[in-house]
VOGU-3710 file (C-alpha; in Angstrom, 3 decimals, decimal comma):
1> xxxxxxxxxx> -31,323/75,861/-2,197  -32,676/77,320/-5,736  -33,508/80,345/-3,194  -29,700/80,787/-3,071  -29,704/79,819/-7,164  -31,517/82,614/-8,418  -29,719/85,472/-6,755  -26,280/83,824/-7,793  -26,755/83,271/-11,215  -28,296/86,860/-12,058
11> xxxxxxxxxx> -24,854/88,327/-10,226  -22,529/85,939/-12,295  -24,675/86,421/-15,036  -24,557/90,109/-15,116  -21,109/90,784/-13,945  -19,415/91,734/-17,370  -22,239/93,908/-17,940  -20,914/97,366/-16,701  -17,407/96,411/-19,269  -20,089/96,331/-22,298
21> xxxxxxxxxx> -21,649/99,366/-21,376  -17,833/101,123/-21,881  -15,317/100,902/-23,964  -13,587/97,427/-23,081  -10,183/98,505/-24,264  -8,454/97,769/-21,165  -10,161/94,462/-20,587  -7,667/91,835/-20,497  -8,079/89,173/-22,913  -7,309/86,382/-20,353
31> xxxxxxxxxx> -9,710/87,437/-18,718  -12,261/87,421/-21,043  -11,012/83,695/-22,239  -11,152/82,527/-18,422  -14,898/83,686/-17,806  -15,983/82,448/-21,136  -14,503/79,071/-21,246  -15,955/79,072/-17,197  -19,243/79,560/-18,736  -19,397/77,383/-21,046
41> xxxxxxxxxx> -17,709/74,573/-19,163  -20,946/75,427/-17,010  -23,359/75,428/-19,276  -22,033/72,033/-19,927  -21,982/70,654/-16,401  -25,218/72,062/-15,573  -26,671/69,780/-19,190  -25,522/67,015/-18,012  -27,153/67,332/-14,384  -30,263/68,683/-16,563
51> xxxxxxxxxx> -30,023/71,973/-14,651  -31,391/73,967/-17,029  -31,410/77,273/-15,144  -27,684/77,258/-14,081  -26,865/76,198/-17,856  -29,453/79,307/-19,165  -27,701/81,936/-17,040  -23,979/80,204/-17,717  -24,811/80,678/-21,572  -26,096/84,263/-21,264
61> xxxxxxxxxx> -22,370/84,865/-19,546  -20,935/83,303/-22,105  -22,676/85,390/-24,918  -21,956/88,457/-22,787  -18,569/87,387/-22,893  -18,323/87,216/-26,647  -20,073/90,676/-27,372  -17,333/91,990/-24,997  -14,359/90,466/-27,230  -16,207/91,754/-30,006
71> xxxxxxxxxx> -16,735/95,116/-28,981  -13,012/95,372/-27,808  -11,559/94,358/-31,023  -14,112/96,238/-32,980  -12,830/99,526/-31,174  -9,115/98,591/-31,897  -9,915/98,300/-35,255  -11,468/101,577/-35,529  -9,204/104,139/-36,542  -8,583/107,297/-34,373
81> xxxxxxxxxx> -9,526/110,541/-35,638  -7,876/113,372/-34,088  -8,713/116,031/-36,160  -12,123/117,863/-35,289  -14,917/118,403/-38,085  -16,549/121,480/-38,500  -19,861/119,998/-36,469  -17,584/119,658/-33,488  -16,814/123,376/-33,278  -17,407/125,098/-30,503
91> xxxxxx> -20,094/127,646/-31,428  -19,918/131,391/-30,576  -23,244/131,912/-29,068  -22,636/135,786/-29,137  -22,904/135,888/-33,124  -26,800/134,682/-32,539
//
């Protein structure tokens, strides 16, 4: 069955990977608890069966998991500049 193993963990593992890669605003922060308590309540389970790949990939979730809640309260923090600098000008190309 670890044939089955593998493939499974590197999906669950990876599955809050595209939210990282943007801007987790929208992310719902139950959601993020549910999957992170999930892992670790894995990582936990999979200890005490000494299942040490089902508790490595469980704990990489769960670290994903806490860079995401991170990164989304990072970004609300981060205050919103509307006002445009002069290095985000359009430039007139026609003046070269």
């Amino acid at each position: 069955m670890e044939y089955l193993a593998i493939p499974a963990a590197i999906c669950t593992t990876s599955a809050s990977l595209p939210q990282i890669l943007k801007t987790p605003q929208n992310v719902s922060n139950f959601s993020m608890a549910l999957r992170g308590v999930g892992a670790v309540l894995w990582v936990i389970y999979a200890l005490n069966l000494e299942e040490y790949a089902l508790a490595t990939s469980s704990g990489i979730a769960a670290i994903f998991e806490c860079i995401l809640f991170v990164k989304k309260y990072l970004a609300l923090l981060k205050p919103v500049d509307n006002e445009t600098s002069p290095n985000d000008a359009p430039v007139d190309s026609s003046r070269q």
